[in-house]
N, C-alpha and C positions, 0 to 999 in steps of 0.2 A: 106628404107634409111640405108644406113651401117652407124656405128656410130664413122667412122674416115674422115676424109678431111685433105685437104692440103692446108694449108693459108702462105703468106708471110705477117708478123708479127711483134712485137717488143717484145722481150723478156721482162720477169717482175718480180721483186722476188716476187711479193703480188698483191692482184688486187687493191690498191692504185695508185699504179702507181709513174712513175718517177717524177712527179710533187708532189710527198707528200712525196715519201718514198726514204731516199739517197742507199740504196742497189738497188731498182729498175734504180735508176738515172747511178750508174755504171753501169750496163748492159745492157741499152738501146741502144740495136743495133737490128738494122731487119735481120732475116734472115729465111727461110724456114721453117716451122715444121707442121709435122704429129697431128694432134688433135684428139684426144678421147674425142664427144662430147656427148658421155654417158658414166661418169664413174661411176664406183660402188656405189661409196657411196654420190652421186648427191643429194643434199637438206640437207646434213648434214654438210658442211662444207663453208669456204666463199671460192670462187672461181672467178676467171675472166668469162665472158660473151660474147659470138658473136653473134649476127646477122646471121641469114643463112634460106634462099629462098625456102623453102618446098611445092611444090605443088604450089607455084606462090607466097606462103604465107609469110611472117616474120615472122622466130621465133626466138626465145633466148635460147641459149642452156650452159649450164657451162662448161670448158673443161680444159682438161690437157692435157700437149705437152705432148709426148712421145719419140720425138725424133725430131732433126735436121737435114738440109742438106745441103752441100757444095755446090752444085749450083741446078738450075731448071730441068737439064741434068739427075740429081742423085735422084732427088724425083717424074721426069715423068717418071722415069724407074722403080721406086719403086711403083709408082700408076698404071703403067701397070698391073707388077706382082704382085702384092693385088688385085685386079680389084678397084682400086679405081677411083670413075666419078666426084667426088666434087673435083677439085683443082682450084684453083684461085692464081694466079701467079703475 
């Protein structure tokens, strides 16, 4: 399993969320982003959580955007050339 995906999302400053936290409430907008859902230092800090289909399975994985994109056009050309297979649009 490589440990980046492509989810369309809701941006968030904290895993709170926009219902608790008003920095998250301003930047609550969806839009495309690359996830690293193994990062470094995983179990040591709080983070946001997904949901994601391993082997038929649920799992939960912690993760950090890494990046954004302007349309679906610009992150299925990005997931070509990474070989990325996990996007969900």
């Amino acid at each position: 399993m490589s440990s980046y995906i492509i989810r369309r999302m809701r941006l968030a400053h904290c895993k709170r969320g926009p219902e608790v936290c008003p920095e998250c409430r301003a930047m609550n907008v969806e839009r495309i982003c690359l996830l690293d859902i193994d990062p470094l230092d995983a179990g040591l800090m709080q983070r946001r959580v997904i949901e994601i289909v391993v082997d038929g399975r649920p799992t939960w994985h912690e993760f950090d955007i890494v990046r954004t994109f302007d349309s679906e056009e610009d992150a299925l050309r990005y997931a070509e050339r990474e070989g990325i297979r996990d996007v969900v649009l």
